[in-house]
C-alpha positions as CSV (number, residue, x, y, z in Angstrom):
1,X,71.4,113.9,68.0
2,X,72.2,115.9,71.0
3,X,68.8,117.4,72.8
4,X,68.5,121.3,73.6
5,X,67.5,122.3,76.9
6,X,64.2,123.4,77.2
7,X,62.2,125.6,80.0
8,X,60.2,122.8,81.7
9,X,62.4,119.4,81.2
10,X,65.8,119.6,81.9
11,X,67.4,117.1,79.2
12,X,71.1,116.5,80.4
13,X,73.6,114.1,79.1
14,X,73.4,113.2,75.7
15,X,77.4,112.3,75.7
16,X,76.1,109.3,77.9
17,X,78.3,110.5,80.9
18,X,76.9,109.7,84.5
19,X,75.9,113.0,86.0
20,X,74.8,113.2,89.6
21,X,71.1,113.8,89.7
22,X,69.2,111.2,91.6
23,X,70.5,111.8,95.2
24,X,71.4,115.0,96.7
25,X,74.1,115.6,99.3
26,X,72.6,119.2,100.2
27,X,72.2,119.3,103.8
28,X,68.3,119.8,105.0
29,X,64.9,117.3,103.7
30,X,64.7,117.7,100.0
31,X,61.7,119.3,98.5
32,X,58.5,117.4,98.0
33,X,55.2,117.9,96.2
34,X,52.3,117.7,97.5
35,X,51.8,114.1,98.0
36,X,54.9,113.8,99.5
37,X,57.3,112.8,97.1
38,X,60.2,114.4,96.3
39,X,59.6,116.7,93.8
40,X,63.2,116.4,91.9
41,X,63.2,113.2,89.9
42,X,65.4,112.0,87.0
43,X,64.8,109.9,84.2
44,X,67.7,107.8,82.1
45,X,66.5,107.7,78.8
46,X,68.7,105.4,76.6
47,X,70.1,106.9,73.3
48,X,68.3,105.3,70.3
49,X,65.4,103.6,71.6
50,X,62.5,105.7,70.8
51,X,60.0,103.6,72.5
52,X,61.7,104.3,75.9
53,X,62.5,108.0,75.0
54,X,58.3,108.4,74.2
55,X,57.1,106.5,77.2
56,X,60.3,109.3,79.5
57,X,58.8,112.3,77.7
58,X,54.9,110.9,78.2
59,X,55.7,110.5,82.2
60,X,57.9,114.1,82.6
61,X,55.1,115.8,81.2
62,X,52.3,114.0,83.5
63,X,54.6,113.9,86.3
64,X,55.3,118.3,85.7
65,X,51.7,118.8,85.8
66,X,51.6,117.5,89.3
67,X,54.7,119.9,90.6
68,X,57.5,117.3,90.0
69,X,61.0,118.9,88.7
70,X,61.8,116.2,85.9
71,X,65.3,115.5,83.9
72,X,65.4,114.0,81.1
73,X,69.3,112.0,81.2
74,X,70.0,111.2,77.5
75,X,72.6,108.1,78.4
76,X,73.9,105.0,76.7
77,X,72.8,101.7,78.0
78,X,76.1,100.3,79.5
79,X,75.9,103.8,81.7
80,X,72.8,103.7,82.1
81,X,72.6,100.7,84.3
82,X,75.8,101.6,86.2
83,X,74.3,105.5,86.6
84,X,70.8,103.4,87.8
85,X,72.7,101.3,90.0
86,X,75.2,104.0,91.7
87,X,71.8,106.0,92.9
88,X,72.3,108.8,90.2
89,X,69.6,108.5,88.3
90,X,66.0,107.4,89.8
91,X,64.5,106.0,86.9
92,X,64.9,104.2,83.6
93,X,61.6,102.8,81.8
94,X,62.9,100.8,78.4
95,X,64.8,97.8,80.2
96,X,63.8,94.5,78.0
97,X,63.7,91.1,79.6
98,X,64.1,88.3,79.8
99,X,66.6,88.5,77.0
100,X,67.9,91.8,75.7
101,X,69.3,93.1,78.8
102,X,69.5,90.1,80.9
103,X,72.9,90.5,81.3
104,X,73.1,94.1,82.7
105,X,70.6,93.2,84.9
106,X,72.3,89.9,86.2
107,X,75.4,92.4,86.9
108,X,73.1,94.9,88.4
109,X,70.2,93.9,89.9
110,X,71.5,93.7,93.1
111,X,71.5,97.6,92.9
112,X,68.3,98.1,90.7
113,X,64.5,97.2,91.6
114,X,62.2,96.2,88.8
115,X,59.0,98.1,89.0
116,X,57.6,95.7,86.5
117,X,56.7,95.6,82.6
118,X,54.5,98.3,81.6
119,X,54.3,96.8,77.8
120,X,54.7,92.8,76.8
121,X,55.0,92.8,72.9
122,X,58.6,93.9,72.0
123,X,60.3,91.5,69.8
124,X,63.8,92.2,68.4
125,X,63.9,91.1,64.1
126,X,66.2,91.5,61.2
127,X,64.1,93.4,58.8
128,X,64.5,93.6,54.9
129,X,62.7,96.1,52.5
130,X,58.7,94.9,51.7
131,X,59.3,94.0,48.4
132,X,63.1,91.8,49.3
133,X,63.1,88.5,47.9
134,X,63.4,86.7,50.5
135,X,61.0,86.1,53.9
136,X,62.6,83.9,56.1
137,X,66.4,84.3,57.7
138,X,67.0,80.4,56.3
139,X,66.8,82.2,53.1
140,X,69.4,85.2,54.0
141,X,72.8,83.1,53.3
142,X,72.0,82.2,50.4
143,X,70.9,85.9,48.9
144,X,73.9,87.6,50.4
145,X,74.7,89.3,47.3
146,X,71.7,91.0,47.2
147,X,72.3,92.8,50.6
148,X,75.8,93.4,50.3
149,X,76.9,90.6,52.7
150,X,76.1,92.6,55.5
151,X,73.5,93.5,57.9
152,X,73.2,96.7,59.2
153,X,73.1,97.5,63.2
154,X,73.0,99.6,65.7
155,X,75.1,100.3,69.1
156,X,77.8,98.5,69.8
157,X,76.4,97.7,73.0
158,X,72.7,97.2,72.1
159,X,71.4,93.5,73.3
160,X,70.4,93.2,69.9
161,X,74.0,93.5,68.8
162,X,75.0,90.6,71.0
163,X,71.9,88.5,69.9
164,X,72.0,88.5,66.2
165,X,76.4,88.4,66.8
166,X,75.8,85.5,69.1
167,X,72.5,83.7,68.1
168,X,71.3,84.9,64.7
169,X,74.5,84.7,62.5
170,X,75.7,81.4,63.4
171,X,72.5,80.1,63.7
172,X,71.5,81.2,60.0
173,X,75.1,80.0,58.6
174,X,75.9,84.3,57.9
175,X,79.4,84.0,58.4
176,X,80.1,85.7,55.0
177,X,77.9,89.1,56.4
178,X,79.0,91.2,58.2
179,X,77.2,93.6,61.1
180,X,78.0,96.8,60.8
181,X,77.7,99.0,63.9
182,X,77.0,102.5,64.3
183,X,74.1,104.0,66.1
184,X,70.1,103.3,65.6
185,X,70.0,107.0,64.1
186,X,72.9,105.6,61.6
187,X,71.1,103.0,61.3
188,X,68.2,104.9,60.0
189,X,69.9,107.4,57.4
190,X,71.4,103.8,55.6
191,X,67.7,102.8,55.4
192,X,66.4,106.2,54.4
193,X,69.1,106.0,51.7
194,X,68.7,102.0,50.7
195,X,64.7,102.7,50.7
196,X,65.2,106.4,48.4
197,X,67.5,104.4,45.9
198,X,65.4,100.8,45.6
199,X,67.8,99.2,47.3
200,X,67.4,95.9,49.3
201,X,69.0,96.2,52.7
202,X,69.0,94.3,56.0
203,X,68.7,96.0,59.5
204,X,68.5,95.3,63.2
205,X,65.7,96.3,64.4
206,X,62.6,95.8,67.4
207,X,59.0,96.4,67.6
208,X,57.4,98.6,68.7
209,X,59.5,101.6,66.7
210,X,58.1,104.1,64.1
211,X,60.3,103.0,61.0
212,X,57.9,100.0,60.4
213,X,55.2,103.2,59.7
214,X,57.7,105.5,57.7
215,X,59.6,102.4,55.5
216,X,58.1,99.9,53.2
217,X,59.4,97.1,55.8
218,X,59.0,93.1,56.4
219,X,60.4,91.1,59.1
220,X,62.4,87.9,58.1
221,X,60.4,85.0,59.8
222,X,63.1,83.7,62.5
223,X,62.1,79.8,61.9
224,X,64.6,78.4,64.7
225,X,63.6,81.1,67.5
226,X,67.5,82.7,67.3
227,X,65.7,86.1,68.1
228,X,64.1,84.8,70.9
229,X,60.4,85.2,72.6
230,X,58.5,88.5,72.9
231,X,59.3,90.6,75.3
232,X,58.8,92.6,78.2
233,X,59.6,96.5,78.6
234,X,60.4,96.8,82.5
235,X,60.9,99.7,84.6
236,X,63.8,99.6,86.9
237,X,64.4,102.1,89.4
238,X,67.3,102.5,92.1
239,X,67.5,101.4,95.3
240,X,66.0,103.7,97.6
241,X,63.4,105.3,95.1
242,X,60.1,103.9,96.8
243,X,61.7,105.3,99.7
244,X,61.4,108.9,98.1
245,X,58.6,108.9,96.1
246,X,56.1,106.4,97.3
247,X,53.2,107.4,95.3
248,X,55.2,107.6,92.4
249,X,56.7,104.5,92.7
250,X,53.2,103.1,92.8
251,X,52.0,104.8,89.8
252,X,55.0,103.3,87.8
253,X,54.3,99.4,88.7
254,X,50.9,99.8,87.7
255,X,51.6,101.5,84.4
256,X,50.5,99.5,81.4
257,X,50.6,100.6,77.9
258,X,49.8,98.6,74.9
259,X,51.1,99.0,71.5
260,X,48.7,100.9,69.6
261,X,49.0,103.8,71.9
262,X,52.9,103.5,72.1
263,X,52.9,103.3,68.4
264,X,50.9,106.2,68.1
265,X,52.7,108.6,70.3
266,X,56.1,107.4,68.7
267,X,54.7,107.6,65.1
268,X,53.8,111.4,66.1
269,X,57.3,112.1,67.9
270,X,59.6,110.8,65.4
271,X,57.7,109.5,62.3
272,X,57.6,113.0,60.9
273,X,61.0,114.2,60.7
274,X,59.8,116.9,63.8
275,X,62.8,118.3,65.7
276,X,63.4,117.4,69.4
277,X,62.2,121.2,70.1
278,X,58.8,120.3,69.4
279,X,58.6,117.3,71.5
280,X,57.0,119.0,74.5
281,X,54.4,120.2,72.5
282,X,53.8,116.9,70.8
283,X,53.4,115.2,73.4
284,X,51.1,117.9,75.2
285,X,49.2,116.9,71.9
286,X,49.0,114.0,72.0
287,X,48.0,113.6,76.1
288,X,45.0,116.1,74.9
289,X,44.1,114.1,72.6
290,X,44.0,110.6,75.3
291,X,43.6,112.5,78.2
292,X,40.9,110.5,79.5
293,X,43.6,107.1,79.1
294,X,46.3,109.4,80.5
295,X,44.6,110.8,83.8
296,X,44.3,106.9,84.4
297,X,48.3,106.5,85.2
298,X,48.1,108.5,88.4
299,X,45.2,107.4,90.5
């Protein structure tokens, strides 16, 4: 879904093109706020990963309260990195190691600077309707019929693409399913659907993320670790940034947020159906309602 422009966060990009934002070539010292910093400061927020899009919108609204100028750059993740890496954007904070993105980050990290993981309990699962029946992807080959021989994905391009194509299927003998890819938000309307009609159906999908609130969801147990370990959600900025804004690159590695707070702001932002319109003000809700927790992230 394409995100309007609003007064105080400039969100650019949702085609995924790589826009100049990070690095001016204006002649003269770019403006600064008052701790220094520069004040301009862009965000790459990847398309479909609502726990990265939250944790963007949380951080442009604390960061605009303290005189920053903050763009939000809706961008896929292959662009992403290569935006990150050429010094257009400054920021990205949903990069998950060691195993989802591994690989853009062995091509990139020469370019890239990991600020550090601000969350450690994302795990990526095949998830099946609550009342499936079946629990465990050992039992998934063997009930294909009931899900249509398929699983449904997300992005092309997603890690979790590449690890349930690569790991997961052969792994679990699926070579009769097929992964359908899409989008996440595609992914979505086919589970709103399967879930409205009674229907059993099998999806990609990752804690932490609000569907596990709004659908009547269980994860398939992953008995021979295809998945992989939990997680780690990383900040990564561009070279150069701590150069720019050295408080704020200090503020960012020492960012930690645990689930229930992530899940909360998520559940709030997408759970209920709300337009992107109203995510300033959810958000300005939601830091008014943990401001004490929130005036911790810049001191």
């Amino acid at each position: 879904m394409k995100k309007p422009m609003k007064s105080t966060l400039a969100i650019l990009g949702a085609t995924g093109l790589v826009a100049l934002a990070g690095c001016s070539t204006d002649a003269g010292p770019a403006a600064t706020v008052a701790n220094g910093d520069t004040r301009d400061v862009s965000i790459a927020v990847f398309n479909g990963w609502p726990e990265g899009e939250a944790v963007s919108h949380l951080w442009a609204a604390v960061l605009e309260d303290k005189g920053y100028d903050v763009a939000l750059e809706y961008v896929d993740v292959v662009p992403g990195f290569v935006g990150l890496s050429a010094g257009d954007y400054d920021l990205n904070m949903d990069v998950w190691l060691p195993g989802t993105h591994a690989d853009y980050v062995a091509e990139y990290g020469d370019d890239i600077v990991d600020l550090g993981a601000w969350n450690t309990d994302a795990t990526l699962n095949i998830a099946v309707n609550a009342d499936a029946p079946i629990d465990s992807l050992s039992e998934l080959a063997d009930n294909a019929d009931l899900f249509g021989n398929r699983i449904v994905g997300i992005e092309p391009g997603a890690g979790l693409t590449g690890i349930t194509e690569d790991s997961v299927m052969p792994t679990y003998g699926l070579d009769s399913f097929e992964l359908t890819t899409s989008s996440t938000a595609g992914m979505l309307a086919e589970l709103t659907a399967a879930t409205d009609a009674g229907e059993n159906i099998a999806v990609t999908l990752w804690h932490p993320h609000w569907a596990y609130a709004a659908f009547p969801l269980k994860d398939l147990t992953d008995p021979e670790g295809a998945l992989g370990d939990a997680e780690g959600l990383h900040s990564f900025s561009r070279t150069g940034f701590g150069d720019d804004y050295p408080t704020l690159d200090g503020w960012i590695q020492n960012f930690t947020m645990d689930s229930a707070p992530l899940d909360s702001l998520q559940n709030d932002m997408f759970g209920s159906g709300a337009d992107a319109s109203e995510y300033d003000q959810i958000v300005a809700d939601w830091i008014a309602e943990n401001q004490e927790w929130v005036d911790t992230l810049t001191v």
